[in-house]
C-alpha positions in Angstrom: -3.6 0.8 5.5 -3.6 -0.1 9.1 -7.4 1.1 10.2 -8.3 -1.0 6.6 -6.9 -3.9 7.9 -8.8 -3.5 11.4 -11.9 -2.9 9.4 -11.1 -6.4 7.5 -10.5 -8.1 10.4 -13.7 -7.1 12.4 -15.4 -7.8 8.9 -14.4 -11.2 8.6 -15.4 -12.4 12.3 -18.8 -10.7 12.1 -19.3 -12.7 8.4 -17.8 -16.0 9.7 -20.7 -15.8 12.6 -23.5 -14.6 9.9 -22.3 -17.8 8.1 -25.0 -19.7 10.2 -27.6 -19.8 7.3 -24.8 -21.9 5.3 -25.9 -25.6 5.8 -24.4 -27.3 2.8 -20.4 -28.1 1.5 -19.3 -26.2 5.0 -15.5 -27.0 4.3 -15.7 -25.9 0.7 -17.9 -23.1 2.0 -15.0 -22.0 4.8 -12.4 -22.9 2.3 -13.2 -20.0 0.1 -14.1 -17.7 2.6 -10.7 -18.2 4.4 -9.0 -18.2 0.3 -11.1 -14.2 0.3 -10.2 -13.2 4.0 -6.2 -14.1 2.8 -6.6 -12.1 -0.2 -8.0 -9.0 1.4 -5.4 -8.8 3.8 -2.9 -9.4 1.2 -4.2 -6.6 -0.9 -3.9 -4.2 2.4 -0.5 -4.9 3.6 1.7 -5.5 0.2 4.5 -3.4 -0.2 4.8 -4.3 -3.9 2.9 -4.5 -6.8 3.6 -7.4 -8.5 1.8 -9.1 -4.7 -0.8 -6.5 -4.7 -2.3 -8.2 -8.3 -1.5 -11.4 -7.2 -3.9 -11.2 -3.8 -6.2 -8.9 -5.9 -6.4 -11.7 -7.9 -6.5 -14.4 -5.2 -10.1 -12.6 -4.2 -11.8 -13.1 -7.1 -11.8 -16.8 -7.7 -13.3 -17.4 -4.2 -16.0 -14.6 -4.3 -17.3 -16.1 -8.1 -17.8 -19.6 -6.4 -18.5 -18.2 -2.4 -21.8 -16.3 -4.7 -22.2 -18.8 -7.8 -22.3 -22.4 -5.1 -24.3 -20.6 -2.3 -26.0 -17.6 -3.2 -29.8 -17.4 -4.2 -31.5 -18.2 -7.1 -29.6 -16.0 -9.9 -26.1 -16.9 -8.1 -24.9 -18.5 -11.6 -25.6 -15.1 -13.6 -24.6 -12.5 -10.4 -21.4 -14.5 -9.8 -20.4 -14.4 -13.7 -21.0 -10.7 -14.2 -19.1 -10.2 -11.0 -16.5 -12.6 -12.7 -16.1 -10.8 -15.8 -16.3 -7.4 -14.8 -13.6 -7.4 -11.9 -11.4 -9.2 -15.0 -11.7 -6.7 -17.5 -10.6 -4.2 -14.4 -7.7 -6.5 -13.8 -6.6 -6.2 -17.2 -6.6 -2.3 -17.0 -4.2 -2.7 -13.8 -1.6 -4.9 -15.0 -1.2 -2.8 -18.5 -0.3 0.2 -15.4 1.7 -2.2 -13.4 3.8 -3.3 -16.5 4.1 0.5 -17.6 5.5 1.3 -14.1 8.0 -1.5 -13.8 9.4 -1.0 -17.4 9.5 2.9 -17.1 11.5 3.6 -13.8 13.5 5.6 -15.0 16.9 5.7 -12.4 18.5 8.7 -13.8 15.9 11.1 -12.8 15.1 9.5 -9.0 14.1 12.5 -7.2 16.9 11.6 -4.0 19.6 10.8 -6.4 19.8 7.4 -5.7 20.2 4.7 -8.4 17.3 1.7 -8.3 16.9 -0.8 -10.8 13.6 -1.9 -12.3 11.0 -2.9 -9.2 8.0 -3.5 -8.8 8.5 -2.0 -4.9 6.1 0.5 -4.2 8.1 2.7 -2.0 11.3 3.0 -4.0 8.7 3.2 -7.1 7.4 6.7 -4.9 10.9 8.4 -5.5 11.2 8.1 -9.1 10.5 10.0 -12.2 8.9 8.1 -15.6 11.7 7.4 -18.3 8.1 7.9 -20.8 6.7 10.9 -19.1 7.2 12.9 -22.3 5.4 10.2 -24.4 2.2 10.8 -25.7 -0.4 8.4 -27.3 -2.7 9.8 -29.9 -2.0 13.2 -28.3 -2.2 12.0 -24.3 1.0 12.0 -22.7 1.1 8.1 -21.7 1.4 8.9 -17.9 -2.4 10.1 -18.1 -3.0 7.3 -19.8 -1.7 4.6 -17.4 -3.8 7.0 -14.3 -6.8 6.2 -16.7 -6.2 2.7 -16.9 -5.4 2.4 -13.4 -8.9 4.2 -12.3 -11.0 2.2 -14.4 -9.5 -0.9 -13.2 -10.2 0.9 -9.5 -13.6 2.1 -10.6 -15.3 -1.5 -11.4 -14.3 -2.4 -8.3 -15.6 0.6 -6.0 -18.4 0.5 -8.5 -18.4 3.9 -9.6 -20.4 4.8 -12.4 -20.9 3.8 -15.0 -19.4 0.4 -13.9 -21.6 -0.3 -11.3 -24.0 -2.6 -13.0 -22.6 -5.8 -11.7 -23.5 -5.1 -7.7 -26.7 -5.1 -7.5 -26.8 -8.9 -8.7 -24.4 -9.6 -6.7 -25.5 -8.4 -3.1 -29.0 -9.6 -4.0 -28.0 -13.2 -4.9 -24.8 -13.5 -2.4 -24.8 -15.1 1.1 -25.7 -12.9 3.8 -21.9 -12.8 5.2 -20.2 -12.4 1.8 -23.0 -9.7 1.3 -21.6 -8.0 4.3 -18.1 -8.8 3.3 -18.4 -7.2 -0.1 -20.1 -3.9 1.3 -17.6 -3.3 4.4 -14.5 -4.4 2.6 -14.4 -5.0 -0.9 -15.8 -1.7 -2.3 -13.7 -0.2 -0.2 -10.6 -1.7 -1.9 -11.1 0.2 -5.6 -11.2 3.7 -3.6 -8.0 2.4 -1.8 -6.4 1.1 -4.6 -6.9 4.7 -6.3 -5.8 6.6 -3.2 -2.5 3.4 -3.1 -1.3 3.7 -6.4 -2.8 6.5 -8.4 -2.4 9.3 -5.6 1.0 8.3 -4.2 2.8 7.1 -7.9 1.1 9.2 -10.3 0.2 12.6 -8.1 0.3 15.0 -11.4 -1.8 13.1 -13.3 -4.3 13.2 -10.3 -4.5 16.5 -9.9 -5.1 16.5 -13.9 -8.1 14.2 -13.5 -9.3 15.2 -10.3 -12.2 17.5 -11.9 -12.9 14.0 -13.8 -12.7 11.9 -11.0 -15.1 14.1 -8.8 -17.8 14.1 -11.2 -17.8 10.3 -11.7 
């Protein structure tokens, strides 16, 4: 996460210069850009992933009104397409997060030592899934919650066929959020896949990495 968080940084001072073509509502203007900068970093550096929705979340609200208040002349449609799609996403990552907290399973931690229910993602790295055995309409449920968890990933990256919303949105954003949202924020769906679907679910990834490369 570090070189991410170096990349964020650099990101964020480049953008806040490129801010010069931003005459009107500058406090509400830097308000929201400092509101996305603490997100991002938030995203990059939690340890737990009850925080790691929570600043994924904090991003968005900022981002629809940094695009729909000062970006060009479609801002109002660009900013609620962005809105709603990132949402849906959201959704799909808090049905995973849920499944993870209520499914650690301390009887089969792979050290031998006893956790409770957490939402910590290192201790969540050294246990086993009480409902790995459970299927749903014939998928065991673990593939299901990597699904989930991808799509949620994949609106944000965009990766196809979710990608509909960024075009509108780089088009109509300001030029420093349009930087922002190519050097940062697409790069936090691909992390967030490599974060949580790599390190908590790594059989189901090799399941779906044939899937995964093809998309």
């Amino acid at each position: 996460s570090i070189s991410i968080v170096c990349l964020a940084a650099l990101i964020s001072f480049v953008g806040a210069l490129a801010s010069f073509s931003v005459n009107d509502q500058l406090k509400g203007y830097f308000a929201m850009y400092n509101l996305l900068v603490t997100g991002m970093f938030g995203v990059f550096v939690s340890l737990d992933l009850f925080m790691f929705y929570v600043f994924w979340e904090v991003m968005l609200l900022p981002m629809y009104f940094l695009i729909g208040i000062w970006g060009g002349p479609k801002r109002q449609y660009a900013a609620i397409k962005f809105f709603l799609y990132t949402l849906a996403g959201s959704v799909f990552m808090l049905l995973g997060f849920i499944w993870f907290y209520l499914n650690c399973d301390p009887t089969y931690l792979i050290d031998g030592q006893a956790v409770t229910r957490t939402f910590s993602i290192p201790e969540l790295m050294r246990v086993a899934w009480a409902g790995k055995g459970l299927t749903i309409l014939g998928v065991s449920a673990v593939k299901l919650v990597w699904i989930w968890l991808f799509v949620g990933f994949a609106i944000k990256i965009p990766m196809f066929p979710f990608h509909t919303w960024l075009p509108d949105a780089h088009v109509e954003a300001p030029t420093a959020i349009s930087v922002i949202l190519a050097g940062v924020l697409l790069k936090m769906g691909t992390y967030g896949i490599m974060r949580i679907n790599m390190t908590l679910l790594p059989e189901a990834t090799q399941w779906a990495a044939g899937g995964m490369a093809v998309f």
